[in-house]
N, CA, C and O of each residue as an XYZ file, in Angstrom:
208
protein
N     -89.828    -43.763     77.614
C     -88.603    -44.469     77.969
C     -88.585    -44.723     79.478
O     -88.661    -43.890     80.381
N     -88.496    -45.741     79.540
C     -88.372    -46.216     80.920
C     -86.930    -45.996     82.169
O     -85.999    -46.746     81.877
N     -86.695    -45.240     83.260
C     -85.822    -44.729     83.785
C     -85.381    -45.681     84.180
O     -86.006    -46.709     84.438
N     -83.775    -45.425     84.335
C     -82.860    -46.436     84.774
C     -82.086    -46.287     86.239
O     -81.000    -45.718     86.344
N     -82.673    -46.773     87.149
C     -81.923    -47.125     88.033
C     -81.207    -46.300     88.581
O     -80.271    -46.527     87.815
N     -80.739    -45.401     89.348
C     -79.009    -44.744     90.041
C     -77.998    -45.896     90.616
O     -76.856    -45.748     91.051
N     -78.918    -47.312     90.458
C     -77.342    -48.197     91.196
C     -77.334    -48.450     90.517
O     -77.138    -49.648     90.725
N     -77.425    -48.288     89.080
C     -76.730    -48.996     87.809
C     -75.694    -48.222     87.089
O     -75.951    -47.329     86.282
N     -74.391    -48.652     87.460
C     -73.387    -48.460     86.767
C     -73.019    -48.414     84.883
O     -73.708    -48.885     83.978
N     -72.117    -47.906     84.823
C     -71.491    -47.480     82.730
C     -70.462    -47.680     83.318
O     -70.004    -47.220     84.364
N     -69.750    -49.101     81.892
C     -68.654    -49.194     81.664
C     -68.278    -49.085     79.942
O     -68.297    -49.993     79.110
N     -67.990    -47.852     79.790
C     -67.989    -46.945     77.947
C     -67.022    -46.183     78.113
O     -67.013    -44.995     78.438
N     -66.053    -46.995     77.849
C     -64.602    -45.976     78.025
C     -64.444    -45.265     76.890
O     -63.343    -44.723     76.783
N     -65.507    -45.040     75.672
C     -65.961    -44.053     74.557
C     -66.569    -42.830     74.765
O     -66.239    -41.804     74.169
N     -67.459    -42.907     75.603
C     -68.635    -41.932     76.042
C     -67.783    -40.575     76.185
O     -66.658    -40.527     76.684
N     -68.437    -39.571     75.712
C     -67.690    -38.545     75.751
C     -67.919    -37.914     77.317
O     -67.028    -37.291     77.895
N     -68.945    -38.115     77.769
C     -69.320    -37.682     79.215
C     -68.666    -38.772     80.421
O     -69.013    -38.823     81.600
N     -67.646    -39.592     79.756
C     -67.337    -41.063     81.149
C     -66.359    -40.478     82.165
O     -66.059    -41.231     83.091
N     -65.888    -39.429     82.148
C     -65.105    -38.782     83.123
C     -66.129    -37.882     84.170
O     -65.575    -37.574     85.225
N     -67.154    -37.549     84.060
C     -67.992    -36.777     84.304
C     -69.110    -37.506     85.174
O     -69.437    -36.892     86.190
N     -69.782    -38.789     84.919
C     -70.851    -39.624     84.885
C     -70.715    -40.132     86.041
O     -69.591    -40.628     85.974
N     -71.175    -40.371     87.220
C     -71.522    -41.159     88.347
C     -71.538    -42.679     88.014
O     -70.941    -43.478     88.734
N     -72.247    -43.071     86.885
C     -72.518    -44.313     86.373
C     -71.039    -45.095     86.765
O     -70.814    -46.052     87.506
N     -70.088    -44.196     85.878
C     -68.911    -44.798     85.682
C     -68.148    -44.863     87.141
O     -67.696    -45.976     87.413
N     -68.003    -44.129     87.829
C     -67.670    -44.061     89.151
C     -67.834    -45.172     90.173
O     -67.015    -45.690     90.932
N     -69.640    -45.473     89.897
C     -70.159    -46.789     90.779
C     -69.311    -47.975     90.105
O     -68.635    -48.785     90.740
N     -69.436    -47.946     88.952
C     -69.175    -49.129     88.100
C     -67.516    -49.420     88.536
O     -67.113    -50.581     88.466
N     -66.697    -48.467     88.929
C     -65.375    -48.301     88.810
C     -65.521    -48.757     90.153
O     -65.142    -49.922     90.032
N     -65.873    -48.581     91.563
C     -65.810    -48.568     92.708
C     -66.417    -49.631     93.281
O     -66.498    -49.629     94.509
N     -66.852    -50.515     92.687
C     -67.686    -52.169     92.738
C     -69.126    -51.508     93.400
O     -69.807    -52.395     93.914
N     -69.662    -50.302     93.487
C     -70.899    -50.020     94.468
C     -72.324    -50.189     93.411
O     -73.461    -49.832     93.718
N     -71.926    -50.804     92.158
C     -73.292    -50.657     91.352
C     -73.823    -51.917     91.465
O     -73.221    -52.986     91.364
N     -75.043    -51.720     91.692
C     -75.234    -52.973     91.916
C     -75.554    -53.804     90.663
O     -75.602    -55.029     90.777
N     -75.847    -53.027     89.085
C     -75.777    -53.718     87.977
C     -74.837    -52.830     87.162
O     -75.222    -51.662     87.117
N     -73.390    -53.156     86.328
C     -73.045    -52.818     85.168
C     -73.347    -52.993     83.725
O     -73.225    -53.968     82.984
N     -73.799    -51.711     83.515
C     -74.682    -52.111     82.341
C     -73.358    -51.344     80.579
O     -72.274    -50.855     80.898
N     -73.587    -51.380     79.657
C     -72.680    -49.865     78.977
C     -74.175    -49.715     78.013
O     -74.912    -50.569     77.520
N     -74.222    -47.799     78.020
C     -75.136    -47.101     77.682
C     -74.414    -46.447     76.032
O     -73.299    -46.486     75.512
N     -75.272    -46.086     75.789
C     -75.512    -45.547     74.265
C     -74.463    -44.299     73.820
O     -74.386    -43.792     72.700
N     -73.624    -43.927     75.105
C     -72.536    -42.296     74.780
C     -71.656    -42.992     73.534
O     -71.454    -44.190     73.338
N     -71.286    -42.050     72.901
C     -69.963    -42.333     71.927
C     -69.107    -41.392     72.490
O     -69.005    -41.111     73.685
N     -68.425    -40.869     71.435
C     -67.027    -40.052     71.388
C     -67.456    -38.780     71.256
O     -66.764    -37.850     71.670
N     -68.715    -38.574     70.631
C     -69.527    -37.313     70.571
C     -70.940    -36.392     70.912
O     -71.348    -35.273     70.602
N     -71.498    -37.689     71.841
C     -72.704    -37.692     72.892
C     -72.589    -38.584     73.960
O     -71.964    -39.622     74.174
N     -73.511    -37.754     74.675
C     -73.839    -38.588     76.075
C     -74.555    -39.978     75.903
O     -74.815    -40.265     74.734
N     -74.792    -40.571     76.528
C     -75.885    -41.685     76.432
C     -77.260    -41.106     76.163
O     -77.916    -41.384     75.159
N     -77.754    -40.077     77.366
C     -79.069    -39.908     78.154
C     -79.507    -40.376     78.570
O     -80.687    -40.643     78.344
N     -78.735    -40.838     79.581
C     -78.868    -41.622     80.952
C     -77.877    -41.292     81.723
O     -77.482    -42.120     82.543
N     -77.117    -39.716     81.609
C     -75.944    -39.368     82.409
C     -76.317    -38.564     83.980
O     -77.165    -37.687     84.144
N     -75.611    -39.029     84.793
C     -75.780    -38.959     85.584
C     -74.424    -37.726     86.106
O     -73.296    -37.834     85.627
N     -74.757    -36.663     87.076
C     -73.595    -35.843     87.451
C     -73.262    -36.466     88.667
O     -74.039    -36.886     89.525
N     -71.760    -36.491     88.658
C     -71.341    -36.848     90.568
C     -71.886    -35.971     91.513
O     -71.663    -36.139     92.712
């Protein structure tokens, strides 16, 4: 699997980890330079989570 980026932002207001995730943070704060939404639901992460 090919790694993704740290300036790429998550916008998954499902993801059980989106309070938690850096992704979402950039994405929220205009600093990503791509918004992408990743694979989390309501009961996993993506795996592509990132900690603040």
């Amino acid at each position: 699997m090919a790694q993704v980026p740290a300036d790429v932002g998550c916008l998954n207001e499902e993801c059980i980890a989106k309070d938690e995730c850096k992704r979402q943070v950039i994405a929220k704060d205009g600093t990503a330079r791509v918004i992408d939404t990743f694979g989390g639901s309501a009961t996993k992460k993506c795996g592509k989570f990132i900690q603040k």
